[in-house]
N, C-alpha and C positions, 0 to 999 in steps of 0.2 A: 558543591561545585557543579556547575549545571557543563555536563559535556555534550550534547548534543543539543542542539538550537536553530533556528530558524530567523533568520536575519528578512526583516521588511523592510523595500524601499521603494521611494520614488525618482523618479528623472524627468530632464526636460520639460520642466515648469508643470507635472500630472501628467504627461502625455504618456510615457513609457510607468509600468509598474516591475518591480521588481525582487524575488526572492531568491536567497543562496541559502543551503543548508549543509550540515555535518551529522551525519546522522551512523558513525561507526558504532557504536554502542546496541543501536537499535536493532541494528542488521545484526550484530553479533549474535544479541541474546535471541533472535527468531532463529539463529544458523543451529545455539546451543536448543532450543525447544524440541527443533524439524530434525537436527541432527541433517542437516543437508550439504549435498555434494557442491563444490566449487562452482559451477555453472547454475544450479537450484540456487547456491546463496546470492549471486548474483545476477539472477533474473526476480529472484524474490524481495531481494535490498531493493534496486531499482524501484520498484512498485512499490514499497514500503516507503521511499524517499520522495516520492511522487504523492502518495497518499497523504502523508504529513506534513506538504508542503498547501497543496489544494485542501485538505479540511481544516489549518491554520485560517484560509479563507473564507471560511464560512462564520454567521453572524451569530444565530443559536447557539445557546448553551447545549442544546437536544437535537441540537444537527448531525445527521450523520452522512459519510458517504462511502461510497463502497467502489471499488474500481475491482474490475471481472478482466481477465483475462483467458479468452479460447483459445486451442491451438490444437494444431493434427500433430503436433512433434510430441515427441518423448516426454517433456514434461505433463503434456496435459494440459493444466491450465494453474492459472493462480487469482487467487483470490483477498484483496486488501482490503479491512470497513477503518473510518479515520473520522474522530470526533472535532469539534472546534480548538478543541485545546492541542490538537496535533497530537493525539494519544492513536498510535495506529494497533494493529496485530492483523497478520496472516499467515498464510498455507500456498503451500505448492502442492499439484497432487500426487508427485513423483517426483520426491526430495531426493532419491540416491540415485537420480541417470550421470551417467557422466559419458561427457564425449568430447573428443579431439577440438584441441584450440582451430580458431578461424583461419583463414590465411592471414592476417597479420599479427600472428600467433596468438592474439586474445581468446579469454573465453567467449564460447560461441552461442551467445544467450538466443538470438535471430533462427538458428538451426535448430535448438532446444523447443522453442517456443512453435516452431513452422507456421503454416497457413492458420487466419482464422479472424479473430475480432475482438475488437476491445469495446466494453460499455462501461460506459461510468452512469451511477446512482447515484441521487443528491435527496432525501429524506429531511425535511423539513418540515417537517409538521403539520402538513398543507393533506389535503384527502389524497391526494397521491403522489408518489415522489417522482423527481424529473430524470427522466432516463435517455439514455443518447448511445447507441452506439454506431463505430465505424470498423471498417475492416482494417487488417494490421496491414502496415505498409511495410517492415519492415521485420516487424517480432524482438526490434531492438530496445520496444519502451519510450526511449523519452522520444525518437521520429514519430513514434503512434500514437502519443499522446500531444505531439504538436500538431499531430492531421487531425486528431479529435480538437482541439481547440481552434481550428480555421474551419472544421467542416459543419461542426455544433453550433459551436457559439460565435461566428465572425467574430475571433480574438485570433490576431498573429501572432503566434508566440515563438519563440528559441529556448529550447530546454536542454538539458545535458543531465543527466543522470549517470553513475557509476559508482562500483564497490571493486577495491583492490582488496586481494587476499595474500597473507603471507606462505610460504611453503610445507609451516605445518596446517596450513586451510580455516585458520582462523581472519577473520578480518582485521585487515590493515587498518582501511581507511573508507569511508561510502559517505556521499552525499551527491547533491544535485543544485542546480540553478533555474529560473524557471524566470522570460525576460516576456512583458506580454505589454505590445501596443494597446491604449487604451483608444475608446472610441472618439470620432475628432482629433487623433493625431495628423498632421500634417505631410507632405510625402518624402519633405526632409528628413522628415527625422526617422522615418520607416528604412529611407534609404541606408542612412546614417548607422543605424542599429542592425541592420541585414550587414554591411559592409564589416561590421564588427565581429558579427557572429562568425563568420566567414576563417576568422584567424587564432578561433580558440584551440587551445588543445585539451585533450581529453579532461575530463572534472575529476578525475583521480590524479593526473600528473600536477596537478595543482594542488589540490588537498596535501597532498604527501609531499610536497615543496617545502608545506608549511605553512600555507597560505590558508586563513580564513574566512568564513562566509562572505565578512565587510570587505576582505581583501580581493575577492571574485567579482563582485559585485565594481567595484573601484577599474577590475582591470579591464571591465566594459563601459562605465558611466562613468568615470570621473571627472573627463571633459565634457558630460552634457548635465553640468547641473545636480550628482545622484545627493540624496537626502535621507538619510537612513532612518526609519521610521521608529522599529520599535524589535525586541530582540523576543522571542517566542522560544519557550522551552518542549522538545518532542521528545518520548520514548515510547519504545514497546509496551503497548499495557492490555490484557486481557481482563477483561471482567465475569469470566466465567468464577463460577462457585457451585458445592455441593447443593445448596437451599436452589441454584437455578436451575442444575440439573432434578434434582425435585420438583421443584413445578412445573417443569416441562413435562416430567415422566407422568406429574399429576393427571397431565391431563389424557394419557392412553385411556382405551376404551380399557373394563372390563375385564375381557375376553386377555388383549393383550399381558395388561400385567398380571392376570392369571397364569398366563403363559412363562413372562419372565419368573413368579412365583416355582411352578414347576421346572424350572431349568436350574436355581438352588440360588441365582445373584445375579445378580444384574454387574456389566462394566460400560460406563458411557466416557467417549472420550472427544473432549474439546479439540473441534478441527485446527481451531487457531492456534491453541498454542502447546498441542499433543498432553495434556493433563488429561490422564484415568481416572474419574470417581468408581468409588465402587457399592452397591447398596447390597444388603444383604435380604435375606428371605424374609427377615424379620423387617427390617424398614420398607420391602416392597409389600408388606401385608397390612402394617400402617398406611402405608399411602391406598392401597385395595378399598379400607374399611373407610377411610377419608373420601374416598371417590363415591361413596354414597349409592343411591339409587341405578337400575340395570340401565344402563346406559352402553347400547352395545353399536354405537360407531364405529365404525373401523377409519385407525388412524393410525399414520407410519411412526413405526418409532423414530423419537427425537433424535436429533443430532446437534450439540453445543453450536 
């Protein structure tokens, strides 16, 4: 049973594009990885729910994209990469802050995040990948990433992103919407779709209504024509392995994994999704003898 998914649509004969998604599964199991704080799981769902909404749009099978979050607050920053298939994983760098709900008692993902700037990567296979960033307007996610889609890419878009947690701090409910004028929309229909956005309530009060992707999607377009395109399946998925953390470690100089040699083991541990390899004296003397010729570069150790 596929529980998390990502609903494609169109409206207004092409003119408006549209996606709604349910993505509590996803956010759970990054919550369970990160071990992260209420405000961490939901600054980090957001951008998870985002990530796998924008790399469902991408056309490569070998596409990837990567959405960067900077900030002066407490969290630090976070970090999401999301493949065609809507396969996300990331990190926050300070999963356990926790601070006081907002004034309208919400968690206060805008104060967590504070000052700083969002860049999205898009890696397509091309000599260099397309990179864009903008400063946070808010620190709340889905306003940052609607300013990065008018200030990037002339695309107006309306986004809403959220994750509700229950009281013992597991996820309730997360997902997002994401409603973008195509080009050669008309000023009807911009108008028409601003006037609408204008009266939603938040994308959690609706999820946990009961309401699904197609049902979000409906409670904005159903009067302008919406066409439900095709239904995409997303989860958390990390492709890290011991054979990756190997070849990475492959390729230290020398000098280094002589180093980790005399320290007695080696522990590498994948940012994205907190998994420890562990190599021992023995596999880092194999990998030594593998490494061949004096090759004395200096080169940082890997990080998954």
């Amino acid at each position: 049973m596929m529980t998390d998914y990502i609903v494609r649509a169109t409206a207004a004969g092409g003119m408006i594009r549209a996606f709604a998604a349910t993505t509590r599964e996803t956010v759970e199991t990054a919550r369970q990885h990160h071990n992260t704080s209420p405000v961490a799981t939901a600054a980090l769902g957001r951008l998870l729910t985002a990530g796998a909404v924008m790399g469902s749009m991408m056309k490569g099978e070998n596409d990837l994209l990567t959405l960067q979050i900077k900030g002066d607050g407490p969290l630090g920053g976070i970090t999401v990469t999301a493949n065609s298939k809507a396969e996300v994983k990331g990190y926050v760098n300070n999963p356990s802050f926790v601070n006081p709900p907002n004034a309208l008692g919400k968690l206060d993902v805008g104060g967590a995040i504070g000052y700083g700037s969002l860049t999205v990567i898009r890696d397509l296979g091309l000599k260099e990948p397309y990179s864009g960033t903008v400063e946070l307007v808010t620190g709340e996610i889905a306003e940052d990433l609607a300013y990065y889609y008018s200030v990037s890419e002339q695309t107006p878009s309306g986004i809403g992103l959220g994750v509700l947690m229950n009281k013992d701090n597991t996820v309730r409910c997360a997902g997002g919407f994401m409603l973008q004028l195509m080009p050669g929309a008309d000023q009807e229909t911009a108008l028409r779709l601003e006037e609408k956005l204008k009266g939603v309530s938040s994308v959690t009060k609706l999820l946990d209504s009961g309401l699904a992707p197609a049902d979000i999607l409906k409670q904005f377009l159903s009067d302008m024509d919406l066409e439900i395109n095709d239904v995409i399946p997303c989860c958390f998925k990390c492709m890290c392995s011991k054979e990756r953390i190997s070849a990475a470690l492959s390729t230290l100089s020398r000098e280094d994994l002589s180093d980790l040699i005399k320290e007695g083991a080696a522990e590498i541990r994948c940012s994205f999704c907190n998994t420890t390899y562990s190599f021992s004296s023995l596999e880092l003397k194999e990998l030594l003898l593998k490494r061949g010729g004096g090759d004395r570069q200096e080169k940082s150790r890997p990080e998954a």
